[in-house]
C-alpha positions as CSV (number, residue, x, y, z in Angstrom):
1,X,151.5,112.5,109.7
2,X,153.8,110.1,112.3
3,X,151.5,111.0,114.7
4,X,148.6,110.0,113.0
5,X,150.0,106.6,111.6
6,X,151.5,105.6,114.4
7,X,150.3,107.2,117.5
8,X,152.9,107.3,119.8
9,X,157.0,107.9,119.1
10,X,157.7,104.5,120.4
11,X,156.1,103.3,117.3
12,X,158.1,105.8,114.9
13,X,160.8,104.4,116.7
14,X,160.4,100.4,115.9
15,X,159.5,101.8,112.2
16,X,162.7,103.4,111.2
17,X,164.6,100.5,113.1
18,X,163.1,98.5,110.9
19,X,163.5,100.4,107.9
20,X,167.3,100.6,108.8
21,X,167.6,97.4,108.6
22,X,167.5,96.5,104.3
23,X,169.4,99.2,104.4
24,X,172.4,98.0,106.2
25,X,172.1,94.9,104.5
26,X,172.4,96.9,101.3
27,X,175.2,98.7,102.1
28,X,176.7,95.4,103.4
29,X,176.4,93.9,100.1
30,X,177.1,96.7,98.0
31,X,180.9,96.7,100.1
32,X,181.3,93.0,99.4
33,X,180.6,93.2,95.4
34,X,184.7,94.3,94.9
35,X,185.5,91.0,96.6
36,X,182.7,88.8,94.7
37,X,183.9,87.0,90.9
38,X,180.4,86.5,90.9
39,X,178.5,89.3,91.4
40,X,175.0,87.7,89.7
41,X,174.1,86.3,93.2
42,X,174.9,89.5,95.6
43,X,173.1,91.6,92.9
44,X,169.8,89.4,93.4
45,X,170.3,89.6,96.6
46,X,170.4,93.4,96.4
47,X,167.5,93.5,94.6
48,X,165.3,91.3,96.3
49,X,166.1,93.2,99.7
50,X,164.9,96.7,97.8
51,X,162.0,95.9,96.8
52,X,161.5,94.4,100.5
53,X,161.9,97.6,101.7
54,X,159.9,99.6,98.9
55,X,157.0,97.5,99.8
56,X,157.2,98.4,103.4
57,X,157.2,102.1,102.6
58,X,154.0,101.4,100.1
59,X,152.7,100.1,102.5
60,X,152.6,102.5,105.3
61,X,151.6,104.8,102.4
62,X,148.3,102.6,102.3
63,X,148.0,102.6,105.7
64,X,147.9,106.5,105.8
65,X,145.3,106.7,102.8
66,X,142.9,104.1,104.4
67,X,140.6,106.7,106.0
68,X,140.1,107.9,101.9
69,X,137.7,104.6,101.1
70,X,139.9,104.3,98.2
71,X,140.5,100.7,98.8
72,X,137.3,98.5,96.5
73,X,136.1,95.4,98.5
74,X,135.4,92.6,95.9
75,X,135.2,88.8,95.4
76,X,139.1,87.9,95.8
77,X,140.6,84.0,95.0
78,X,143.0,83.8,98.2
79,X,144.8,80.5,97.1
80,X,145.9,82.7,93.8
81,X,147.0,85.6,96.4
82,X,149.4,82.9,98.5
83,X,150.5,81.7,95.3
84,X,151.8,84.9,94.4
85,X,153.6,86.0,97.5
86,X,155.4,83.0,97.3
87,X,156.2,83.6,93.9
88,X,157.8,87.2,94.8
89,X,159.4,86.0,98.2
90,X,161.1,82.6,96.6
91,X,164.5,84.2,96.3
92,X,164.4,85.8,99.8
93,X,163.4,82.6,101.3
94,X,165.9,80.8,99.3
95,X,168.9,83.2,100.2
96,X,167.7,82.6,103.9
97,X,167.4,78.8,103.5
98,X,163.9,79.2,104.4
99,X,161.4,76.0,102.6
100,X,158.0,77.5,102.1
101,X,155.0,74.6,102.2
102,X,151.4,75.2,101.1
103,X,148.0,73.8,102.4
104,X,144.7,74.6,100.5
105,X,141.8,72.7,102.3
106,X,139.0,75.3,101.9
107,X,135.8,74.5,99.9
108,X,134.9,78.2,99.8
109,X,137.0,79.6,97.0
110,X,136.8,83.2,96.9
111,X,136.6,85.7,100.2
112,X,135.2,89.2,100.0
113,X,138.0,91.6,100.6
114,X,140.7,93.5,98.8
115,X,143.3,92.6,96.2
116,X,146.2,94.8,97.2
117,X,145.7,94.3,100.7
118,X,145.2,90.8,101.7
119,X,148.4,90.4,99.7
120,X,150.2,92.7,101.7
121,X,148.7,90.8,105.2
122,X,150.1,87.2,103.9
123,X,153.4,89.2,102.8
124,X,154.1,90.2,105.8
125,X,153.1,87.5,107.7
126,X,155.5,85.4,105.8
127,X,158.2,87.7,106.2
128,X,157.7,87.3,109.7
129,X,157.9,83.7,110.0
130,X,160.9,84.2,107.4
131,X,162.6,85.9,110.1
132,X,161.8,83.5,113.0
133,X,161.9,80.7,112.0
134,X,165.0,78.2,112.4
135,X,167.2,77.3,109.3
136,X,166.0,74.7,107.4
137,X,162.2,74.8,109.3
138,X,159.4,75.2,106.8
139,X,156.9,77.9,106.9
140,X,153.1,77.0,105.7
141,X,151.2,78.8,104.1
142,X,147.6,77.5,104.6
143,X,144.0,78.8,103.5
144,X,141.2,76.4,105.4
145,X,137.5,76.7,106.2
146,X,136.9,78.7,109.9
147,X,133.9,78.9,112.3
148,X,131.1,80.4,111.0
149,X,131.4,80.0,107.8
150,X,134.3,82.0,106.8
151,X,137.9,81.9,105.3
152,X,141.1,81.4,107.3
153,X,143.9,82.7,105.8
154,X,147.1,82.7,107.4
155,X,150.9,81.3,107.7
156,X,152.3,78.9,110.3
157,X,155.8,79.5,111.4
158,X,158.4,77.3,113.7
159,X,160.2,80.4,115.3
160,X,160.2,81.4,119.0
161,X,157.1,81.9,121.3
162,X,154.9,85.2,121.0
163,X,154.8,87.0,124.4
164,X,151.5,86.9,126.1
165,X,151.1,90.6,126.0
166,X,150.8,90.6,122.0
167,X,149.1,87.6,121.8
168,X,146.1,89.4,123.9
169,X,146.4,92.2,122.0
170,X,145.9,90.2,118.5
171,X,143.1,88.3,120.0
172,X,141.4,91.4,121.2
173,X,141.0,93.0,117.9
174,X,143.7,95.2,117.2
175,X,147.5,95.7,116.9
176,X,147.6,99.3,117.9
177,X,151.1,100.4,116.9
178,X,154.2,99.0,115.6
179,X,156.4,97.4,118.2
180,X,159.3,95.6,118.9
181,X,158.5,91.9,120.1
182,X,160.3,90.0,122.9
183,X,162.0,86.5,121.7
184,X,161.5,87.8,117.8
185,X,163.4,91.2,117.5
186,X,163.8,93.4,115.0
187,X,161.0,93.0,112.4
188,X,157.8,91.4,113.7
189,X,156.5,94.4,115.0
190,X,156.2,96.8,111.5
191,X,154.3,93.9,109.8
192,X,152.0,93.3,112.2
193,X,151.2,96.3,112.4
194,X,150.2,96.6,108.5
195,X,148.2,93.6,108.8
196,X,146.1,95.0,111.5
197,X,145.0,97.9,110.2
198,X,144.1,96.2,106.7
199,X,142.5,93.1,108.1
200,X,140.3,95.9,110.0
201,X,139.3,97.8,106.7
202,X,138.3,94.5,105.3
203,X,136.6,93.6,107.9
204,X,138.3,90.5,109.2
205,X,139.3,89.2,112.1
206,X,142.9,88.8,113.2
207,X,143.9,85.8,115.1
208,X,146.8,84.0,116.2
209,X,148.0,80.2,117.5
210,X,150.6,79.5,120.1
211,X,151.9,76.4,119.2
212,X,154.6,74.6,121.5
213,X,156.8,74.9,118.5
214,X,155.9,78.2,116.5
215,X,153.1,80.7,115.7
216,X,150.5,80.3,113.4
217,X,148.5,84.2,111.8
218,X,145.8,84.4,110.3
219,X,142.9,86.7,109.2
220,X,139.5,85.4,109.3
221,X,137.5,86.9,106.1
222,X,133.7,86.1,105.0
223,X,133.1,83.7,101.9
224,X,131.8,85.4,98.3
225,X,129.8,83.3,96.3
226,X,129.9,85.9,93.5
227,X,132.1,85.3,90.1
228,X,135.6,86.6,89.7
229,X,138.4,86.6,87.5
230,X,140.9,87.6,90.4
């Protein structure tokens, strides 16, 4: 199964790095909860950084069961999507001192896509900017009108600069296994990853924006005009 998720062992590599990491974090707080009065905080803490790491794990689980067409394409609202990652990340970005901005500016309102998965790509691209971005900076979230008449959906970070050599590989379709990513170690790789390979099941297109002072991803997605509820 590794070999057919992720290709190559460097990859199964930068995955269980990065699955390593909640849990050091968790064992880290678990060891400080005899020294704590207060244990309310460290236990939200605790929490919060488990179901971080559950949803990684779904989600390579999703990744692996893409080839079963299992997945329904259907009208999907993305401003309600952004609205609830935020809603699930707020304590994670709070305990990191991370501010979280929004921008809605598109005039088509619903893309064609899945549910499940365009929540996971905005989830982890906000993790990402989460963990490169400077205390203090603001992320934004932002959904806008793109060329061609489709939806832009994507989050704007202030961290470090993305290497060239990932930035061509994003912009030439396809993130082709999880890696480790110079100036931003430890996390990015994993989540881009995910994002990939469900932008390319909905059919999207993955981009990203060097910016002198941060990063901007995004996934490009085509407009429905039909009804939803989503």
């Amino acid at each position: 199964m590794e070999s057919e998720v992720f290709g190559v062992d460097s990859g199964v590599i930068t995955v269980a790095h990065e699955l390593k990491a909640p849990l050091t974090i968790l064992r880290q707080l678990a060891l400080s909860l005899e020294f704590e009065q207060d244990i309310s905080e460290i236990s939200e803490r605790m929490v919060a950084t488990s179901e971080r790491a559950l949803r990684q794990v779904n989600d390579l689980v999703k990744v692996a069961r893409l080839s079963d067409a299992m997945f329904e394409m259907e009208p999907v609202n993305p401003r309600r999507i952004c609205d609830d990652v935020i809603l699930e990340l707020n304590s994670l970005f709070r305990f990191n001192r991370r501010e979280v901005r929004v921008d809605y500016r598109n005039r088509e309102k619903l893309v064609v896509g899945n549910k499940d998965l365009l929540y996971s790509v905005v989830y982890n691209f906000c993790l990402n900017a989460m963990n490169y971005g400077g205390e203090e900076l603001p992320s934004e979230i932002f959904v806008r009108d793109a060329r061609g008449g489709s939806v832009r959906v994507g989050v704007r970070d202030f961290g470090p600069a993305i290497p060239t050599k990932v930035w061509r590989e994003i912009r030439e379709g396809f993130v082709k296994k999880p890696m480790e990513i110079a100036m931003r170690p430890g996390s990015s790789g994993l989540g881009l990853y995910i994002a990939a390979k469900f932008i390319d099941y909905m059919h999207g297109k993955f981009g990203l924006v060097r910016h002198k002072d941060g990063t901007s991803f995004y996934v490009d997605l085509g407009p429905s005009r039909q009804m939803s509820w989503l």
